[in-house]
C-alpha positions in Angstrom: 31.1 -35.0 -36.0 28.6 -33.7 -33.8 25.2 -33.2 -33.4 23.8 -29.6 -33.2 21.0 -29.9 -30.0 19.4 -27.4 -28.8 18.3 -26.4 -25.1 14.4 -27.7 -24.5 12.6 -25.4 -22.9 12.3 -26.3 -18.9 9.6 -27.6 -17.7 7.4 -25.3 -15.8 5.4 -27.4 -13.5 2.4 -25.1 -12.8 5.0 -22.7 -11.7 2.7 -19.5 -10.2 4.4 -16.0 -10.5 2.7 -12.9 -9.7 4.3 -9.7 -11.6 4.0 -6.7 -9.2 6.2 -4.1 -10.6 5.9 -0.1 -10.4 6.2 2.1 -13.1 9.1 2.6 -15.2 9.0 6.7 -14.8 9.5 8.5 -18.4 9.1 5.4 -19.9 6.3 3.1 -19.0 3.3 3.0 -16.7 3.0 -0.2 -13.8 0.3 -1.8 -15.6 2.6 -1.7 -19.0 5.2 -3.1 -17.1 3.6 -5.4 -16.0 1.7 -6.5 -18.7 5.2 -7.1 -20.6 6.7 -9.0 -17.8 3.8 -11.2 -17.8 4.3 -12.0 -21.5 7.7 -12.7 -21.2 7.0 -15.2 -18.1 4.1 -17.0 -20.5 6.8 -16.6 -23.3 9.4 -18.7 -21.3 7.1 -21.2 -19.8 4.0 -21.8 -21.4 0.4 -22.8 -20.9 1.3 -24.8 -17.5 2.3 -21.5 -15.4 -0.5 -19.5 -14.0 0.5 -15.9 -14.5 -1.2 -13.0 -12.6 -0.7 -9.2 -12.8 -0.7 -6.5 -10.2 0.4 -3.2 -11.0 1.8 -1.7 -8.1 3.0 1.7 -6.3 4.4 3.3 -3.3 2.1 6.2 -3.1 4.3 8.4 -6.0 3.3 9.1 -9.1 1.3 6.8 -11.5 0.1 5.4 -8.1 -4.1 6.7 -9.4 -3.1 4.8 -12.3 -2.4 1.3 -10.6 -5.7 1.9 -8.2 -8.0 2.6 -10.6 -6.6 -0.1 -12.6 -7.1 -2.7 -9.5 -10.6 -1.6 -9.4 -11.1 -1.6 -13.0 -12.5 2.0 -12.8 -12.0 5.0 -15.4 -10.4 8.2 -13.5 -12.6 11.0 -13.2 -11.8 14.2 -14.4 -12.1 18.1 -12.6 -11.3 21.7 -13.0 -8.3 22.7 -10.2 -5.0 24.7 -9.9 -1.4 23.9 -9.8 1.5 24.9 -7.5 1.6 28.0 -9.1 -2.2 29.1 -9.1 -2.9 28.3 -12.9 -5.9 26.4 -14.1 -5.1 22.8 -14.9 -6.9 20.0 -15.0 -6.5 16.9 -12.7 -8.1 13.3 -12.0 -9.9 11.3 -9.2 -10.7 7.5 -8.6 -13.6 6.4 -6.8 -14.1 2.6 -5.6 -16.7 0.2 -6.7 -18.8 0.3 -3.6 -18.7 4.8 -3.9 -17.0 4.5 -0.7 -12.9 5.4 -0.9 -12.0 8.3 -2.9 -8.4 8.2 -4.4 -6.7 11.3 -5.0 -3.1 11.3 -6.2 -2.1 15.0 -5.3 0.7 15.1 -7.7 -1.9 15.8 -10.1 -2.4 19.2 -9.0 0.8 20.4 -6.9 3.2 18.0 -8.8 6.5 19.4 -10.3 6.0 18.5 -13.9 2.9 20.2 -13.8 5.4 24.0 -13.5 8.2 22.4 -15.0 7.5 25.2 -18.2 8.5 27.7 -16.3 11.6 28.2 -13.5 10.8 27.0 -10.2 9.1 29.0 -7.6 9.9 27.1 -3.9 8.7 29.8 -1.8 5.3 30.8 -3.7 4.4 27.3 -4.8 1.5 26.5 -3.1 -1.0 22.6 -2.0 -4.4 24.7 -2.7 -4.8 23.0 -5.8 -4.7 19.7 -4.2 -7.6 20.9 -1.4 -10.1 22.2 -4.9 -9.6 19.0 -6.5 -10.8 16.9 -2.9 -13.8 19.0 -2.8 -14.6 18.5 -6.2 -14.5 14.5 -5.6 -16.6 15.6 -2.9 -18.9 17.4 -5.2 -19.4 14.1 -7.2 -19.5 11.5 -4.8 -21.4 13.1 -1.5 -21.6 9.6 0.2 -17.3 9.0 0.1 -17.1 7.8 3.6 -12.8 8.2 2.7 -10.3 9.5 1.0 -6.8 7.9 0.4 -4.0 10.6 -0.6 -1.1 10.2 -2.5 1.1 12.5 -1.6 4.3 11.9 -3.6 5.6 14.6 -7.0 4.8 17.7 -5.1 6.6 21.2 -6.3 5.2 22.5 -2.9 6.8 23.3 0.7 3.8 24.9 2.7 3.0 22.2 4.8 -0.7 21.6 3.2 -1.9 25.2 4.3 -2.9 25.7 1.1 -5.2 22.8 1.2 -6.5 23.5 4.5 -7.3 27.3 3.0 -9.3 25.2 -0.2 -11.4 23.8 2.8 -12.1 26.3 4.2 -9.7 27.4 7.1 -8.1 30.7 7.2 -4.6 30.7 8.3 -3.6 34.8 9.3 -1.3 37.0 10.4 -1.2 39.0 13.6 -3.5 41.6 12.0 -6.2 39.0 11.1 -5.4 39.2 7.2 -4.4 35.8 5.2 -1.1 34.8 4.8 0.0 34.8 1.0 0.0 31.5 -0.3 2.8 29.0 -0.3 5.3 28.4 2.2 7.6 31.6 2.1 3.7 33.3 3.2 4.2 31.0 6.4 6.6 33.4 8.2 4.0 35.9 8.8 1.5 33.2 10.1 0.2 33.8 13.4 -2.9 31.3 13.6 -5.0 29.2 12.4 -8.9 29.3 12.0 -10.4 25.8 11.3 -14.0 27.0 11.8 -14.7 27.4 8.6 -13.3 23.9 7.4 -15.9 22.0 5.2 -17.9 19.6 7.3 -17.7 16.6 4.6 -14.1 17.2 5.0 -14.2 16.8 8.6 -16.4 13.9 8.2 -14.3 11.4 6.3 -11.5 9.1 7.4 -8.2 10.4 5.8 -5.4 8.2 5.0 -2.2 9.8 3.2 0.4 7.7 1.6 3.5 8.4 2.4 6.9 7.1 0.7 9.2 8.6 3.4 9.2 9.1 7.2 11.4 12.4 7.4 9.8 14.9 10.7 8.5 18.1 9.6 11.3 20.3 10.8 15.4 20.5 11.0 17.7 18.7 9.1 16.0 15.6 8.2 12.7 17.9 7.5 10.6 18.5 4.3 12.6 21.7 3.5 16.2 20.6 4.5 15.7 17.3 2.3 13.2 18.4 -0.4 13.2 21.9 -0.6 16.3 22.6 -2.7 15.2 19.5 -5.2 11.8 22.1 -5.6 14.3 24.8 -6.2 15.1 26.3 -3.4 18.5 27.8 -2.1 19.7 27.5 1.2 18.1 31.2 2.1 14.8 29.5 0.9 15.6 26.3 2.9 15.7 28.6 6.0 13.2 31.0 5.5 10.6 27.4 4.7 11.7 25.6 7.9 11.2 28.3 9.5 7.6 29.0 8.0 6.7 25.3 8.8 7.5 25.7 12.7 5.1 28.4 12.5 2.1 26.2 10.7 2.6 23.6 13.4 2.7 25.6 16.3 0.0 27.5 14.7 -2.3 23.9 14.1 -1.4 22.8 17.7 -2.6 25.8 19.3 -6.1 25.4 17.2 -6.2 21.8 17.7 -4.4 20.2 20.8 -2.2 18.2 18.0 0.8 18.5 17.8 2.2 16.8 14.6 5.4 17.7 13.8 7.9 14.5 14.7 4.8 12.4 13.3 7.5 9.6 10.9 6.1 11.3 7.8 5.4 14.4 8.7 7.9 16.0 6.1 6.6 14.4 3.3 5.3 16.0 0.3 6.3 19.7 1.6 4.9 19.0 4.5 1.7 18.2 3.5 0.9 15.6 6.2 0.9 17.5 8.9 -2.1 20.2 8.5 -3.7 17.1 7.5 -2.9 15.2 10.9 -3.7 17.9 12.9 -7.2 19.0 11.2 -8.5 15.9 10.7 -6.5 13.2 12.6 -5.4 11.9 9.4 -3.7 8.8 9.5 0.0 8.2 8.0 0.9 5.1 6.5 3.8 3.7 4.5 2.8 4.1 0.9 3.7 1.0 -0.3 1.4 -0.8 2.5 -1.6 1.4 1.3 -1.4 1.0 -2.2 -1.1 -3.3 -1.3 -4.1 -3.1 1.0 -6.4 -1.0 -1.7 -4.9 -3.8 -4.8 -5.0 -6.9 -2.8 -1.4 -7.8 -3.4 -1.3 -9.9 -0.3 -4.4 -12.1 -1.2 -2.7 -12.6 -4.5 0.8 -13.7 -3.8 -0.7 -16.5 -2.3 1.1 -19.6 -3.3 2.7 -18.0 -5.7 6.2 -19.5 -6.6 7.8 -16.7 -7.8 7.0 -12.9 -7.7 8.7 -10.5 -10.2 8.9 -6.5 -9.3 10.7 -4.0 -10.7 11.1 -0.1 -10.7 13.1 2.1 -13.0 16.4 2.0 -10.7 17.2 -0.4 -7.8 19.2 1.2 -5.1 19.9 2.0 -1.6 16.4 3.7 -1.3 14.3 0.7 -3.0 14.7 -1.0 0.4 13.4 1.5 2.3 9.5 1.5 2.2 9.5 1.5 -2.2 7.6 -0.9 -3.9 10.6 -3.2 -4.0 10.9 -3.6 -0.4 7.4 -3.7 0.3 6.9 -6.7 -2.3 9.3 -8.9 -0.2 8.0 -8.1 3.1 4.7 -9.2 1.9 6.5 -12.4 0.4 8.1 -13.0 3.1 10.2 -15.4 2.4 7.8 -18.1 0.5 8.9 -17.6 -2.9 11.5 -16.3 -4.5 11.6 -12.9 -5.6 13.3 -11.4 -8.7 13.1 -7.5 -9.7 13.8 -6.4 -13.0 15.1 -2.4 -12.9 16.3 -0.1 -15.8 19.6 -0.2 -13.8 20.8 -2.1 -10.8 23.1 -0.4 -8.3 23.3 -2.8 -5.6 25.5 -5.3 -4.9 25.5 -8.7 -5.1 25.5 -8.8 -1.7 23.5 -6.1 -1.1 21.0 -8.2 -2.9 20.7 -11.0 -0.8 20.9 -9.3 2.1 17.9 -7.3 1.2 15.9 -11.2 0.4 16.1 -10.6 -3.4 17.4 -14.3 -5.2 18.6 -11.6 -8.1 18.0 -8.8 -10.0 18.5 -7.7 -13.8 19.1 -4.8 -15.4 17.4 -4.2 -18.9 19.9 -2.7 -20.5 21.2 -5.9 -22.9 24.4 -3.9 -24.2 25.6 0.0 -24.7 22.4 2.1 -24.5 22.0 5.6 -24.3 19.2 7.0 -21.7 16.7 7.6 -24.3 16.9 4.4 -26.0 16.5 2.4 -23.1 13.1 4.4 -22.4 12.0 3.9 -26.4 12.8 0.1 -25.8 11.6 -0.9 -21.6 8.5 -2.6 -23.1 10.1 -5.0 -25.2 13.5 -5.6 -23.1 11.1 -6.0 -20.1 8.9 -8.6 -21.7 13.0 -9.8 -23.1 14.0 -9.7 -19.3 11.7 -11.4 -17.7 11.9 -14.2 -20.2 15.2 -15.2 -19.2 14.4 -14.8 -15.4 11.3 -17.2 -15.8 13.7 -20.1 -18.1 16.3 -19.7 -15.2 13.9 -19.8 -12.7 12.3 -22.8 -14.1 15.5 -24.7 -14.9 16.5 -24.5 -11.0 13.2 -26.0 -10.2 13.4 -28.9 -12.6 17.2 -29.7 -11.5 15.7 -30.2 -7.7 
């Protein structure tokens, strides 16, 4: 006969873990996310662990949602356009101090904002993005900076219709203005930045960017990203071709030339009327979005750090929030993600300095069930990480 024990719960030993996961996309937010994988690391060990939540991002979308949430501010609401020139309605964040405007262009320009109607690759148009700046302009006069992220977009025009919202005029060889979007490009013959707003010109402009494809050729915003915005390989042609224009249109006006800038080719392009009227600067969106939320001061001495994102693959090594969570860890604690499916290897895994990863599918699941469910399988998920985690620890 035998006696029927069960398994104590191990011992946590003040073990610190810091949850900095990004959203789940269709399914949860970052700061849901991580609010259930904290609760399932205080479920699994207790009172003695210190538990601390960062939402995090790469510079897609939901990133507005993880700033503002970081600052502890309420987006802003304002009047602007989509891709497609219709009225919608988009948000802002502004810091504490008044100083940093964040602007997460997908709110104007981004794809599920036209996704009621069939795609339009060559008309779809960044102008929207450029009202809903000024507007944050409009409200906070004294922003000494704007952050952009630029991730989502439906758009291939290389920001020319954002630099028109600011003022410039971008023309043909007659003098009259291009039509809007990125199949208007071919008939571009320069640009006029007179007219550009001064508060424009006066901030500092930094634009997230999750990608460092050139503007141009194979590896270039249309090549890559035009035909996921609908675009046919006629389109993909006649938009590369309309984005060599735009830059050697802005480095005739400017003395900049921007094209081969590593991001360049993000977001349609956007980055680079941006670089070359304003000298914006270009930086990985997942270091961004960690400066502005601090993530660095708070994985200190943390034991172990939990991310996730809705798939782990080749690409979440490769400047996502993933791979910019273990750079920052660098090795000092262990680092688990938690992903609505895992596609790397074992190997692949611990190659990339990930001790493992979990899916959070717990048997056969269809799509749509595993979106109802993510909250409570990642709270379930991160549970069983944190026991293992601690039962290693207390086994040393």
């Amino acid at each position: 006969m035998h006696e029927d024990v069960k398994n104590p719960a191990p011992d946590p030993r003040a073990l610190r873990v810091v949850v900095a996961p990004d959203s789940f996309k269709g399914s949860a937010t970052a700061s849901q996310v991580a609010a259930a994988l904290a609760a399932g690391a205080r479920a699994a060990l207790g009172d003695g662990a210190d538990v601390r939540s960062v939402p995090f991002a790469d510079g897609g979308e939901g990133t507005l949602d993880a700033i503002l949430g970081a600052w502890g501010e309420a987006g802003r609401t304002c009047d602007t356009t989509d891709a497609l020139g219709r009225p919608a309605t988009a948000r802002f964040g502004v810091s504490p101090d008044g100083r940093t405007l964040a602007v997460e262009a997908a709110e104007a320009y981004g794809l599920p904002q036209v996704s009621d109607v069939p795609l339009r690759p060559l008309d779809a148009t960044s102008h929207g993005v450029g009202t809903l700046v000024l507007a944050a302009l409009d409200a906070v006069p004294d922003a000494e900076e704007v952050v952009l992220f630029v991730g989502g977009s439906a758009t291939t025009d290389g920001g020319a219709g954002l630099l028109d919202a600011l003022g410039a005029r971008l023309l043909d060889a007659a003098g009259a203005p291009v039509p809007p979007g990125g199949g208007g490009l071919r008939d571009l013959a320069r640009v006029d930045l007179a007219g550009l707003d001064p508060r424009a010109r006066a901030l500092r402009w930094r634009i997230a960017c999750d990608v460092d494809n050139p503007l141009l050729g194979p590896r270039g915003a249309a090549a890559v990203f035009g035909p996921q915005k609908g675009a046919t390989p006629q389109d993909v042609a006649a938009l590369d071709s309309g984005l060599a224009r735009l830059a050697d249109a802005l480095a005739a006006a400017t003395g900049h030339d921007a094209r081969d800038v590593p991001g360049a080719g993000a977001s349609g392009g956007l980055p680079v009327g941006l670089s070359a009227a304003f000298g914006a600067e270009l930086v990985p969106g997942g270091e961004l979005v960690a400066d502005v939320v601090g993530l660095a001061a708070a994985l200190v001495g943390a034991d172990l750090v939990i991310t996730g994102e809705g798939r782990l693959d080749e690409q979440s090594l490769h400047g996502k929030v993933v791979d910019t969570v273990v750079r920052l860890v660098a090795g000092r604690a262990a680092v688990v993600v938690v992903a609505g499916g895992v596609e790397l290897t074992p190997a692949q895994v611990a190659d990339a300095g990930i001790a493992a990863a979990f899916s959070l599918a717990p048997g056969p699941r269809t799509l749509a069930e595993l979106s109802r469910d993510a909250v409570t399988e990642l709270e379930r998920t991160a549970a069983h990480a944190c026991r293992l985690f601690a039962a290693g620890r207390a086994a040393r």
